[in-house]
Wavefront OBJ file of the C-alpha trace (Angstrom):
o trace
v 6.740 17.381 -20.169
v 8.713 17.757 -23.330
v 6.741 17.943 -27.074
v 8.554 17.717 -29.902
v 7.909 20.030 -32.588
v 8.254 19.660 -36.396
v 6.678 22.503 -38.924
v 3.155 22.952 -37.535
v 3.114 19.148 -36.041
v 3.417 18.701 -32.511
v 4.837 15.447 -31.209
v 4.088 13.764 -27.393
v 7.235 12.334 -25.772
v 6.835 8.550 -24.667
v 7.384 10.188 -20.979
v 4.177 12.072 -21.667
v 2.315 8.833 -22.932
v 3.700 7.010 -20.158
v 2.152 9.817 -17.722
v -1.500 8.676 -19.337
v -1.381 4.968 -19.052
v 0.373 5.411 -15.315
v -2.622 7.278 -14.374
v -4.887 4.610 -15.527
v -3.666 2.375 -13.473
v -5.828 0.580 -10.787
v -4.182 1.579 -7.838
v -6.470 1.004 -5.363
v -6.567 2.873 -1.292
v -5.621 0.329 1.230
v -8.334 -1.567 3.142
v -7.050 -1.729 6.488
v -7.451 -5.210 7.827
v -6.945 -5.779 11.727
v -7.393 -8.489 14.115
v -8.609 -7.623 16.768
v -11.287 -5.303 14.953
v -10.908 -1.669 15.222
v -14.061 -1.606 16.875
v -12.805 -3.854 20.309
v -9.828 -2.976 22.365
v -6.258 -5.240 21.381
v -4.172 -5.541 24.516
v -0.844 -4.985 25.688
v 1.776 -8.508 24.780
v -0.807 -10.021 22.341
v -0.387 -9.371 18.444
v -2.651 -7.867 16.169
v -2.902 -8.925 12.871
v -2.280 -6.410 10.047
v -3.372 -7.081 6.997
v -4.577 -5.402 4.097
v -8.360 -6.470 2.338
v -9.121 -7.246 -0.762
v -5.815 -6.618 -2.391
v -4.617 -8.432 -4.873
v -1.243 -8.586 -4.699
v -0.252 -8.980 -8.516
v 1.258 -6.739 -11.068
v -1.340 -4.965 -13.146
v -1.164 -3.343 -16.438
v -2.326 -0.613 -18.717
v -1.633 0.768 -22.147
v -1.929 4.360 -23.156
v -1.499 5.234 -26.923
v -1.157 8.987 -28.622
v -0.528 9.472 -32.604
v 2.244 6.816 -33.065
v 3.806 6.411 -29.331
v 2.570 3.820 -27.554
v 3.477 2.769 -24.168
v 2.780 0.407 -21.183
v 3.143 1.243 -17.855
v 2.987 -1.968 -15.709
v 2.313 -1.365 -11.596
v 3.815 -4.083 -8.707
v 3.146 -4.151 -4.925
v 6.733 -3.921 -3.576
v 5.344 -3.639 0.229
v 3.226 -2.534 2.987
v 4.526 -0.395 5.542
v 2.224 0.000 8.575
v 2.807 2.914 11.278
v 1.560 1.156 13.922
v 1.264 4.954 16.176
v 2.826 3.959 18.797
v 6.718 4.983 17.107
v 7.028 1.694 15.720
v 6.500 0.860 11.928
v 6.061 -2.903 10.489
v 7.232 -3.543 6.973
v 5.208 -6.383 5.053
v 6.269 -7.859 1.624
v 2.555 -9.456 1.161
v -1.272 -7.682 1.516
v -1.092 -10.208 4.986
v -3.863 -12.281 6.031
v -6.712 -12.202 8.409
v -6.571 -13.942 11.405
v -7.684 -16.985 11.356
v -7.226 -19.980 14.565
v -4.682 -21.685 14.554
v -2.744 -20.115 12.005
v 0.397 -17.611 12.084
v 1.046 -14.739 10.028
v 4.405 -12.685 9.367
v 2.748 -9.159 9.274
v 1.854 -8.766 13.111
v 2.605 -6.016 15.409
v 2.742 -6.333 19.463
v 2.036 -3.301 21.226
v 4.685 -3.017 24.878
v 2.094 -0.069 26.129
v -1.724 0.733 26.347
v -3.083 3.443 24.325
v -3.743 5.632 27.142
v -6.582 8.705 26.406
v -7.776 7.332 22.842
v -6.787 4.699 20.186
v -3.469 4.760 18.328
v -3.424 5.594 15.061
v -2.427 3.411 12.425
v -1.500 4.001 8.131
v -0.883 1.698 5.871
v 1.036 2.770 3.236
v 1.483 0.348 -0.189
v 4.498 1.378 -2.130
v 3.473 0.291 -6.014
v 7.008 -0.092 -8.256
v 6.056 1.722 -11.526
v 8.175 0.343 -14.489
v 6.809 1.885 -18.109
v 8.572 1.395 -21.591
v 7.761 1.936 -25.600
v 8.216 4.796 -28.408
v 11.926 3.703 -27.498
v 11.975 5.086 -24.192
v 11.823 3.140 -21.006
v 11.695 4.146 -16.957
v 9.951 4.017 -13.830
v 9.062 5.350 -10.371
v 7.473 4.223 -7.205
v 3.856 5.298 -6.138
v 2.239 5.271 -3.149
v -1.557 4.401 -1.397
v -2.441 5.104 2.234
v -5.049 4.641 4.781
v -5.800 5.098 8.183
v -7.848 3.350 11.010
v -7.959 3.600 14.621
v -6.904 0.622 17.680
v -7.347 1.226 21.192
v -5.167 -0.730 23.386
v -5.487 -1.890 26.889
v -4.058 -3.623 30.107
v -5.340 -7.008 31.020
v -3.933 -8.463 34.831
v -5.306 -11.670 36.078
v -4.677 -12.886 39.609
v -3.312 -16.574 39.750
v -3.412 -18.386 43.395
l 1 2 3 4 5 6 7 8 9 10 11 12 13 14 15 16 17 18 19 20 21 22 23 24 25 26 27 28 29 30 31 32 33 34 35 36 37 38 39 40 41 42 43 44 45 46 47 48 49 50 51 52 53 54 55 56 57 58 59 60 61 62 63 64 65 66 67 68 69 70 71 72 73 74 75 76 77 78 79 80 81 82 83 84 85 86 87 88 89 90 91 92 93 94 95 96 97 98 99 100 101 102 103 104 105 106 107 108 109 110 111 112 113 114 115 116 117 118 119 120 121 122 123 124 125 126 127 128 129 130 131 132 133 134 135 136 137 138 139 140 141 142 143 144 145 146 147 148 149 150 151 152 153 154 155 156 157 158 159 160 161
């Protein structure tokens, strides 16, 4: 943090002020969003849905103001990367959608193995681009929101005569 002083007066930086509004921002945790449900048992060659709930997947905004400096930091959903626990990550560029018949999505992940002695566990991490500006000063940085959940995986062999 840098202040500025002059005589007995102590000035914020705009970095500072941007510091408040940033941590104003609405940045909410991920609500992990899977189909199947975390609760049944996905299997091997089918795709599960990823998706992440009640996201809004907009740019939101807030203003943070000390003595004269005022300055708005402005927060963007770049992406959601999902470590699917099984060594493979999936990289979305949306919140996804739940599964619904008949429909496709681009965020799905296909697990090649069962989960063996308990679930696999999976984060989903949203990377927020941070871009802030005013008092004449400008910059940015990315921030980050994970969650975890929980999929069990199994086998499924049918006999066809």
């Amino acid at each position: 943090m840098i202040c500025f002083t002059t005589g007995s007066e102590i000035l914020i930086s705009p970095a500072q002020v941007a510091a408040q509004a940033i941590e104003q921002l609405p940045l909410p945790l991920p609500q992990i969003g899977l189909a199947p449900a975390p609760d049944t048992t996905a299997l091997v060659g089918l795709p599960v849905w990823l998706w992440v709930q009640g996201q809004t997947w907009s740019e939101v905004s807030r203003t943070a103001t000390a003595g004269s400096i005022s300055v708005t930091a402005t927060a963007t959903p770049d992406r959601v990367e999902w470590d699917m626990g099984d060594g493979s990550t999936v990289t979305c560029y949306n919140a996804g959608r739940p599964y619904t018949s008949g429909s496709s999505s681009s965020c799905t992940h296909t697990y090649e193995r069962a989960s063996g002695s308990g679930p696999y566990p999976i984060t989903a991490t949203v990377y927020w681009d941070i871009s802030w500006s005013g008092g004449g000063a400008s910059g940015g940085q990315t921030l980050t929101r994970s969650s975890e959940s929980a999929l069990a995986v199994g086998e499924s062999q049918a006999i066809i005569q």
